[in-house]
KOLBA-774348 format. One record per residue (C-alpha): chain; x, y, z. Coordinates in nm, 3 decimals. Layout:
# KOLBA-774348
PT   chaine        px        py        pz
PT        A         X         Y         Z
...
This chain:
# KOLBA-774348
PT   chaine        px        py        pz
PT        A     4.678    14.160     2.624
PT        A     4.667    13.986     2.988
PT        A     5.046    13.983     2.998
PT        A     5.095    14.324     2.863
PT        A     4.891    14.444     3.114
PT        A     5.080    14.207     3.376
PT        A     5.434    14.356     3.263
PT        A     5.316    14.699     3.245
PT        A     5.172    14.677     3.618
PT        A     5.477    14.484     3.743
PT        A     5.711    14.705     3.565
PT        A     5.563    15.019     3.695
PT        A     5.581    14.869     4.051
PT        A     5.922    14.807     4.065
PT        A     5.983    15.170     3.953
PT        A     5.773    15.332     4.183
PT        A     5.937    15.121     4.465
PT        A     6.303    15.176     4.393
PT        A     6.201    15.558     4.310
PT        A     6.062    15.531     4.704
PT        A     6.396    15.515     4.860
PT        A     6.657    15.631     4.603
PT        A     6.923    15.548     4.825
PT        A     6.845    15.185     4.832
PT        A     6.704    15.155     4.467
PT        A     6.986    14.931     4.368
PT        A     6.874    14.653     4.684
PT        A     6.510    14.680     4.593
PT        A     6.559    14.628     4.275
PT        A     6.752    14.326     4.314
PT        A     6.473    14.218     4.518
PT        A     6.241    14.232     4.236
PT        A     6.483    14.053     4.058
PT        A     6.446    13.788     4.262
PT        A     6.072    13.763     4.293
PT        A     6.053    13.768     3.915
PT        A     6.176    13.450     3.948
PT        A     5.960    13.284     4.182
PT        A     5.680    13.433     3.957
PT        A     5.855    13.271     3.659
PT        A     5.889    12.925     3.873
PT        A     5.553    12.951     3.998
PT        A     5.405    13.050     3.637
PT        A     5.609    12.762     3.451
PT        A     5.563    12.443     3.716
PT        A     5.212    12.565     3.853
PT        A     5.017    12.783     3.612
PT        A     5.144    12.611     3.282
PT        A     5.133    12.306     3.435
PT        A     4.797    12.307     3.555
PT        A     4.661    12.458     3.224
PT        A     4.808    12.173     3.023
PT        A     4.655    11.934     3.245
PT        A     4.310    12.061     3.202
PT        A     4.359    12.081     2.844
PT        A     4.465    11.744     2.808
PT        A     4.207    11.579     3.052
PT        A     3.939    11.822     2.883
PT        A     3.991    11.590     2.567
PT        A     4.103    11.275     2.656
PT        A     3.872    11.233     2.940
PT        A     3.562    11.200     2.699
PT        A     3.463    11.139     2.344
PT        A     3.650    11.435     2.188
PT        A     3.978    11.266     2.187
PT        A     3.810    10.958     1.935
PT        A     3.724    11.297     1.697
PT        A     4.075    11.434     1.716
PT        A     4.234    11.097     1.620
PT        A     3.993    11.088     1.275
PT        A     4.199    11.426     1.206
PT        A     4.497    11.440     0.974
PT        A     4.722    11.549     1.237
PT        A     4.979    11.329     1.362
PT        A     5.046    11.266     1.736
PT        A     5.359    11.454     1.719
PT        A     5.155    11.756     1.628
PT        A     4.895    11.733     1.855
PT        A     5.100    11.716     2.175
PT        A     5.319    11.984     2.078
PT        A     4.944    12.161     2.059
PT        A     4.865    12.037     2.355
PT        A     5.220    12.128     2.502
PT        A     5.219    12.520     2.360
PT        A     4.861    12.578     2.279
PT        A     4.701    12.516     2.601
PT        A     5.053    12.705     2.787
PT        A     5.023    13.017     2.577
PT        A     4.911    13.227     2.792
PT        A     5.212    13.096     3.048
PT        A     5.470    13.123     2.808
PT        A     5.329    13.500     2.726
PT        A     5.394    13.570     3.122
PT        A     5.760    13.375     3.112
PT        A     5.823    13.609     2.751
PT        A     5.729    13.937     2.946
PT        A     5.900    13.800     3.300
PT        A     6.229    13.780     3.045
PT        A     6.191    14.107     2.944
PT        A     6.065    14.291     3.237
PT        A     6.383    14.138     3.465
PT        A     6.652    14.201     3.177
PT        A     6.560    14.573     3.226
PT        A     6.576    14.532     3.573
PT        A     6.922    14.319     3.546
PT        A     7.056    14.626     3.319
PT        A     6.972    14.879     3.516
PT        A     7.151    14.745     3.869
PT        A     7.469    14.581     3.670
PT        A     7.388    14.231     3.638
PT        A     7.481    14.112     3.324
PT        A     7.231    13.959     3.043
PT        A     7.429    13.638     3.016
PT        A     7.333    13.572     3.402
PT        A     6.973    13.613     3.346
PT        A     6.962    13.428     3.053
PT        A     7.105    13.115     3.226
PT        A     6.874    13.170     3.542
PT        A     6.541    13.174     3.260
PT        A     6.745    12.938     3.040
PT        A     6.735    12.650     3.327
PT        A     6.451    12.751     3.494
PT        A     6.284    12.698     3.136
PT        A     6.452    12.347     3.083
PT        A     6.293    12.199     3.418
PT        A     5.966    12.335     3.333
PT        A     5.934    12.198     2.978
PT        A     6.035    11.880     3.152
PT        A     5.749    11.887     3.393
PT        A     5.510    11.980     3.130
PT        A     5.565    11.634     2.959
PT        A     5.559    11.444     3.267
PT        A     5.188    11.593     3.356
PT        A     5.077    11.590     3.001
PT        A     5.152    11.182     3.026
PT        A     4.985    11.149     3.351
PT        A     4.735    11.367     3.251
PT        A     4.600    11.096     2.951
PT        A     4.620    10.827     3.189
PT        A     4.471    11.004     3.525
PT        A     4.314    11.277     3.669
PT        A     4.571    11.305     3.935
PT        A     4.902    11.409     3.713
PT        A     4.931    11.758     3.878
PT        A     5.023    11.500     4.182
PT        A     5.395    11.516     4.049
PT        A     5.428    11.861     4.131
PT        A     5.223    11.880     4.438
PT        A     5.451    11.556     4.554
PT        A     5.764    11.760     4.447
PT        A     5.634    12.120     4.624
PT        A     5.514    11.940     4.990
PT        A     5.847    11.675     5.037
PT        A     6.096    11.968     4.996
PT        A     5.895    12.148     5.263
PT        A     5.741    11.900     5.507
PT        A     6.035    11.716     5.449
PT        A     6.337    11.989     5.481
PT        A     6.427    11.892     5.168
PT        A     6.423    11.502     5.213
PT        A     6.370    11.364     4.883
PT        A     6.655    11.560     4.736
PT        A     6.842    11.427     4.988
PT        A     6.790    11.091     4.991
PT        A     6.696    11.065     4.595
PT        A     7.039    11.167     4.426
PT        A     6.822    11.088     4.072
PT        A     6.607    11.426     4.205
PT        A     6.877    11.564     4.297
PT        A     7.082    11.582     3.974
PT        A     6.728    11.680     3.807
PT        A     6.668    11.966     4.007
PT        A     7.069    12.078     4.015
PT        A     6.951    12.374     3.842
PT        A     6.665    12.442     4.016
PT        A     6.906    12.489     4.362
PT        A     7.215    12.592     4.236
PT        A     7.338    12.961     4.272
PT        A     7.253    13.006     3.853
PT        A     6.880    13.095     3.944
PT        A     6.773    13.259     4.216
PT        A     7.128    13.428     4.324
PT        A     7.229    13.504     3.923
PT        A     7.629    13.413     4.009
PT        A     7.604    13.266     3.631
PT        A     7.830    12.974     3.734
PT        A     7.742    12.679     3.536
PT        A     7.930    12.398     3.563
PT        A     7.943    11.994     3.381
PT        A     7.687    11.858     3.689
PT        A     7.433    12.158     3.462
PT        A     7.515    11.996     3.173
PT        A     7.417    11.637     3.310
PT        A     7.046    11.764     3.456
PT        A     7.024    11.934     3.157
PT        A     7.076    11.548     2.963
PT        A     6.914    11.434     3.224
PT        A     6.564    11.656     3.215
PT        A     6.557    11.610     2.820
PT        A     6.539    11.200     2.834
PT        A     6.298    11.218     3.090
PT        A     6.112    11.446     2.836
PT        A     6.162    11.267     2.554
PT        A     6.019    10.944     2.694
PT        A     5.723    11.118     2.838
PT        A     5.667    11.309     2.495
PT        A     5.699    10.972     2.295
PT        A     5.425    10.810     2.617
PT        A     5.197    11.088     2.547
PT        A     5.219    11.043     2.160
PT        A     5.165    10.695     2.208
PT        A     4.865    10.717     2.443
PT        A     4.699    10.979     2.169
PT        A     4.712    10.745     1.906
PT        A     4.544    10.483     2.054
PT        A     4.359    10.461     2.402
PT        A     4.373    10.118     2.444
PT        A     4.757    10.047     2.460
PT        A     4.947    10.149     2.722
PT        A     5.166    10.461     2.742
PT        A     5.455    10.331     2.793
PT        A     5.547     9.989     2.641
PT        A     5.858     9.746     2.760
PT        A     6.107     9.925     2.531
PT        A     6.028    10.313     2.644
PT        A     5.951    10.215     3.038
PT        A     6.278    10.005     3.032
PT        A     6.486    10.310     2.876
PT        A     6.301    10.591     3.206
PT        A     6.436    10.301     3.388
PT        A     6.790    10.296     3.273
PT        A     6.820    10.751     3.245
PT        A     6.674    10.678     3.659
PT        A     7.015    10.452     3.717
PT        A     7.250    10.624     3.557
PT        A     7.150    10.971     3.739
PT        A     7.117    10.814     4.081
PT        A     7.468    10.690     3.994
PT        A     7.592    11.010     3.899
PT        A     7.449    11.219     4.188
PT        A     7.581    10.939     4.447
PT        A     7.951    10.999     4.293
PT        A     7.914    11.378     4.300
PT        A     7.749    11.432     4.618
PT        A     7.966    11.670     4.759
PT        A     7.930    11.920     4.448
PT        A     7.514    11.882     4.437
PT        A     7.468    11.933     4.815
PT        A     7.312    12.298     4.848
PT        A     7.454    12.582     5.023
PT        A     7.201    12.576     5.315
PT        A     7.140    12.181     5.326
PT        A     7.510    12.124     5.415
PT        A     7.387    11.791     5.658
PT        A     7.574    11.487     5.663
PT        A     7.408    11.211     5.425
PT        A     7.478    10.817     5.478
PT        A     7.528    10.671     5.069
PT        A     7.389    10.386     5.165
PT        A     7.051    10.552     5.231
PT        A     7.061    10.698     4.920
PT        A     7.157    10.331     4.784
PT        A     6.845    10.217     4.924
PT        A     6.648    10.503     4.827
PT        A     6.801    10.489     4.473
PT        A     6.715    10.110     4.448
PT        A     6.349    10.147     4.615
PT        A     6.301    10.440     4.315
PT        A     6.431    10.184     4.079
PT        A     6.197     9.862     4.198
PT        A     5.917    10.120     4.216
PT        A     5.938    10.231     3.816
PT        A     6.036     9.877     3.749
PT        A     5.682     9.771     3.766
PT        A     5.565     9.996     3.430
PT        A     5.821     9.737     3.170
PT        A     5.724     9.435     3.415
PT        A     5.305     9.509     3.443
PT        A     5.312     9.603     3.074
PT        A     5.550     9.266     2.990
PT        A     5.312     9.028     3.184
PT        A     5.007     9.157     3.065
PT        A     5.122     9.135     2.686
PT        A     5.261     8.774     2.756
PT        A     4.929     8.673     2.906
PT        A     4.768     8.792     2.585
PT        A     5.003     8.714     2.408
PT        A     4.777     8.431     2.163
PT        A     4.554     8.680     2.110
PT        A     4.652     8.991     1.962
PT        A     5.045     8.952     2.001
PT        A     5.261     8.617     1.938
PT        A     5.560     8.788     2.013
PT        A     5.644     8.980     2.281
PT        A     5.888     9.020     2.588
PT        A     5.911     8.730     2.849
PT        A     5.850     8.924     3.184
PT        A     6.129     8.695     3.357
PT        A     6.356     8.879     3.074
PT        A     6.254     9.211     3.237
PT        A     6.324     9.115     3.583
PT        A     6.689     9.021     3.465
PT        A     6.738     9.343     3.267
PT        A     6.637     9.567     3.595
PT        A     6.824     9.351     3.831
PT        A     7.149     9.397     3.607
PT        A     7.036     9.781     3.632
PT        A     7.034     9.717     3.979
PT        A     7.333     9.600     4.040
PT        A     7.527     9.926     3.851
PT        A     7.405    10.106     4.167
PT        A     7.660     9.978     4.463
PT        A     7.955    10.132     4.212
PT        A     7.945    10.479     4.395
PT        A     7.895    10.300     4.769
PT        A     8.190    10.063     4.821
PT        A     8.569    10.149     4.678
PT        A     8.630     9.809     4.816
PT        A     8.633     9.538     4.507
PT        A     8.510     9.254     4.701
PT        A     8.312     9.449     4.912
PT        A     8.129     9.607     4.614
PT        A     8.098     9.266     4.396
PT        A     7.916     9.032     4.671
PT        A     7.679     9.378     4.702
PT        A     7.623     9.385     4.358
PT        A     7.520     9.017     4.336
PT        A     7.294     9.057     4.681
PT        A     7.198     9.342     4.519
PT        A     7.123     9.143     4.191
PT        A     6.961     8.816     4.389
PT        A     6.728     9.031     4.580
PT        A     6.610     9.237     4.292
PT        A     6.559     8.917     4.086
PT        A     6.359     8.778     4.395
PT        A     6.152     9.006     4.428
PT        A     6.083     9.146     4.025
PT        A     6.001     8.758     3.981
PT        A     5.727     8.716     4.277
PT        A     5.586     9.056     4.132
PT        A     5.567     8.947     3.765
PT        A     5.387     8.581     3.904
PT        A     5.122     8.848     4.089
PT        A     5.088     9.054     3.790
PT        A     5.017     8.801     3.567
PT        A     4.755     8.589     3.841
PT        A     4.581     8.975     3.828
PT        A     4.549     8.935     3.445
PT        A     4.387     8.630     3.437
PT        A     4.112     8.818     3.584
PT        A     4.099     9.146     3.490
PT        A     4.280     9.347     3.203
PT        A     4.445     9.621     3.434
PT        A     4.651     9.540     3.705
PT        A     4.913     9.812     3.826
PT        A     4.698     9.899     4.138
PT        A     4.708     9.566     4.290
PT        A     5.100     9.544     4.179
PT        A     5.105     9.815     4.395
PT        A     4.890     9.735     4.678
PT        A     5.184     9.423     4.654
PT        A     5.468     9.592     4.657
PT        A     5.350     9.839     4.915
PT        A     5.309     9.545     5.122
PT        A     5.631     9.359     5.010
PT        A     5.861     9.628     5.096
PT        A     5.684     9.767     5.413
PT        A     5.510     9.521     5.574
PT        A     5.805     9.299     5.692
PT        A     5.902     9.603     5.904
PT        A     5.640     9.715     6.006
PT        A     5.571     9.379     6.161
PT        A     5.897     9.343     6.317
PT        A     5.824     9.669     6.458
PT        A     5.554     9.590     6.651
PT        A     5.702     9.226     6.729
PT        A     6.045     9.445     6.860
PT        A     5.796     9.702     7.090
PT        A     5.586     9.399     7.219
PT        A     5.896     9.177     7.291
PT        A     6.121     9.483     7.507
PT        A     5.941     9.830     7.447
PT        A     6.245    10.006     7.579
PT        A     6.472     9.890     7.327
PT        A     6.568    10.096     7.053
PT        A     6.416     9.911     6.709
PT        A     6.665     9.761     6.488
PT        A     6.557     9.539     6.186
PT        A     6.653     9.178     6.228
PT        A     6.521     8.890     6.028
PT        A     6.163     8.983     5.975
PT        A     6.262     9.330     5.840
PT        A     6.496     9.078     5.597
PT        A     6.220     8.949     5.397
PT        A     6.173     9.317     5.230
PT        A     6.369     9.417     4.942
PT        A     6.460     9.736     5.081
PT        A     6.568     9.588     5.434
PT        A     6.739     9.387     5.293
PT        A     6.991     9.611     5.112
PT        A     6.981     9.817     5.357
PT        A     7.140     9.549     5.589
PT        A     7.371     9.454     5.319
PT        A     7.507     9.833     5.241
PT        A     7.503    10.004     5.598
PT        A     7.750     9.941     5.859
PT        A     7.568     9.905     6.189
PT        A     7.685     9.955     6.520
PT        A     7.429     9.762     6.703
PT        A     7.429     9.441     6.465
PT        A     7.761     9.240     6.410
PT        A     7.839     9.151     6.084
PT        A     7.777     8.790     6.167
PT        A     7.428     8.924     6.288
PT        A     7.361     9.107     5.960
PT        A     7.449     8.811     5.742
PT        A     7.214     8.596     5.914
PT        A     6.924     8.847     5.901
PT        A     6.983     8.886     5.544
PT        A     7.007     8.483     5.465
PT        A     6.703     8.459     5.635
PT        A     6.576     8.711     5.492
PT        A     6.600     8.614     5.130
PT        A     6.472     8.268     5.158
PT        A     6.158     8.443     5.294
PT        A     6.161     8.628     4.982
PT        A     6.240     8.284     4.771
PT        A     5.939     8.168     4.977
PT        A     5.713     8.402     4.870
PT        A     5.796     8.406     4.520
PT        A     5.739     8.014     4.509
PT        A     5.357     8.084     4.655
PT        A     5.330     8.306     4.409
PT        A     5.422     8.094     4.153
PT        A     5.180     7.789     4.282
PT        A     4.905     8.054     4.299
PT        A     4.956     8.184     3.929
PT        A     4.964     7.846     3.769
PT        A     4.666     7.681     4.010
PT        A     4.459     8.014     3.866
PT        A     4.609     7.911     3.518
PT        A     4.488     7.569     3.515
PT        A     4.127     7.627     3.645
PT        A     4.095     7.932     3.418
PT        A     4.194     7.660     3.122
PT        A     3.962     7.437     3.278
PT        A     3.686     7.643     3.264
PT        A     3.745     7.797     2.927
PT        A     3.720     7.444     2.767
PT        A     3.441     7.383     2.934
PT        A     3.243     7.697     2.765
PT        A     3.403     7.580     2.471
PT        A     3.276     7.265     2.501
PT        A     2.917     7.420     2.581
């Protein structure tokens, strides 16, 4: 009844308005048109969104979730309930949007095949999103974070992260193409891809929110499922990094350096890399107790590295060029997935949850080496312009950085030392995290035979 009344009132307004000025009905209408579909992006990433969040968080926040798993329902079932139930009053607004705007489209001489590929994609992304914050939503409190990220870096940041992140990018391809919001109905293979694209990233989320249903105790996304959102993140950053020119929008038509949006690509990478790598050290630290097999976390840190490496194809045409970046690329991956797992797994000898410290770590890992040369590069000559050297090196991200950009203030005698130095900082840290694991190790042994003993 809400979105009767909603089309009804929306409806009538955009007749009374065109019936205003008859001589520019045709423009106004197209205007409505248009903010149709900002009420259809705003009602599917905000409204249906939200509503699924609350409905999710309702249940598995307390003791009702423990009721709904004594139900004969499967988990398939009950997050497709959780997915269309708690949206139905969302998906009545997109059903009368559709309907209300194909009147509109009719009556001004846009054709129906143009609106039903603006609502077609528009509805793709959305269902997309949905999953995504129905996940986070039976982990955290915080999942409508993905969207709020999503909304404030295109605007703060003029459009920043779907510059620099060509995996966001190719995602959102429908989102900023002409199909949507200007209706030219031009639909082309990158489409196809984001559409490929958005449904993986769904189906891993929908198979992380099953799992997380069914039991509360495992975690949502095991080695297997975390390692395959790993692999879809690759392969689009790859994509969007060959077929740059064809994603750039209309009004962002800026100048991007690849090898930022190598960086960026492998910093996205590294970053999801630590769901299969946490999950893979904490099951092989428990491993004698309720699992005797299960996946070596060094094993994970080769698998992403190899991932890694895919990423330099689009940068370099060079052969050489782009196989000694590939295996820096691979060597300082490996590095630093191999100090993280060694930190991981010291964290589970304490406790049984460790992703904030891993993160807290990485955080560190990647910006703290700059950061200090910053300050070291001010203190030393404050007039100079900062550059990263050798201190910079010792993070992951610097270091690629040095490896894939082409400076003109650094020879490439300069860069190659910076970078040498820079990875047997990283070496260095990985082998104090190794004597710190196995020094825990011993005295947690030590003390467990003791109370044994007792």
């Amino acid at each position: 009844m809400t979105a009767a009344i909603y089309g009804a009132a929306i409806a009538g307004l955009a007749i009374a308005s065109s019936r205003m000025d008859p001589g520019s009905a045709t423009s106004t209408l197209r205007g409505w048109l248009t903010a149709i579909l900002v009420i259809q992006t705003a009602n599917m990433l905000i409204f249906g969104t939200s509503r699924i969040a609350t409905a999710v968080r309702a249940d598995a926040g307390g003791a009702m979730i423990e009721s709904h798993r004594l139900m004969p329902t499967s988990s398939v079932s009950a997050v497709l309930g959780y997915l269309v139930g708690s949206s139905a009053h969302a998906l009545a607004v997109t059903v009368v949007n559709f309907i209300v705007g194909a009147l509109i489209a009719a009556s001004i001489g846009v054709t129906l095949d143009r609106w039903i590929i603006a609502n077609g994609l528009l509805f793709f992304f959305g269902v997309c999103m949905w999953c995504v914050v129905a996940a986070g939503a039976f982990v955290t409190k915080g999942a409508m974070g993905v969207i709020v990220f999503l909304a404030v870096s295109m605007v703060v940041g003029n459009g920043a992260t779907y510059l620099m992140v060509p995996t966001v990018a190719v995602l959102m391809r429908s989102v900023f193409s002409g199909a949507i919001f200007t209706l030219d109905g031009h639909v082309d293979t990158l489409h196809a891809v984001a559409l490929a694209g958005q449904g993986a990233i769904a189906a891993v989320f929908f198979v992380a929110c099953c799992r997380r249903y069914e039991r509360s105790d495992h975690p949502a996304m095991g080695v297997g499922l975390s390692f395959i959102l790993v692999g879809v993140v690759v392969v689009l950053a790859i994509i969007g990094m060959s077929y740059w020119e064809k994603l750039a929008p209309r009004g962002w038509r800026r100048e991007v350096d690849i090898s930022m949006q190598f960086v960026a690509s492998a910093g996205l990478t590294l970053l999801l890399s630590l769901i299969p790598l946490a999950n893979a050290s904490r099951a092989w630290e428990n491993r004698n107790v309720d699992r005797p097999r299960t996946t070596h976390p060094f094993a994970v840190a080769l698998a992403v590295a190899a991932f890694m490496t895919m990423l330099v194809l689009p940068v370099s045409a060079d052969v050489v060029g782009s196989l000694v970046l590939a295996v820096a690329t691979g060597v300082t991956a490996l590095l630093f997935l191999i100090t993280t797992s060694y930190v991981l797994r010291w964290v589970y000898l304490a406790v049984p949850r460790g992703m904030v410290i891993g993160s807290i770590w990485t955080l560190l890992a990647v910006c703290g080496p700059v950061v200090a040369d910053f300050f070291l590069s001010m203190l030393s000559d404050p007039s100079r312009d900062f550059q990263m050297g050798a201190i910079s090196a010792i993070s992951p991200l610097a270091t690629l950085s040095l490896l894939s950009s082409d400076s003109n203030v650094l020879t490439a005698e300069q860069r190659q030392q910076a970078v040498a130095v820079g990875l047997i900082g990283q070496a260095i840290l990985g082998l104090l995290a190794w004597a710190l694991y196995h020094w825990s190790a011993r005295r947690s042994r030590a003390v467990n035979a003791s109370l044994a003993l007792a």
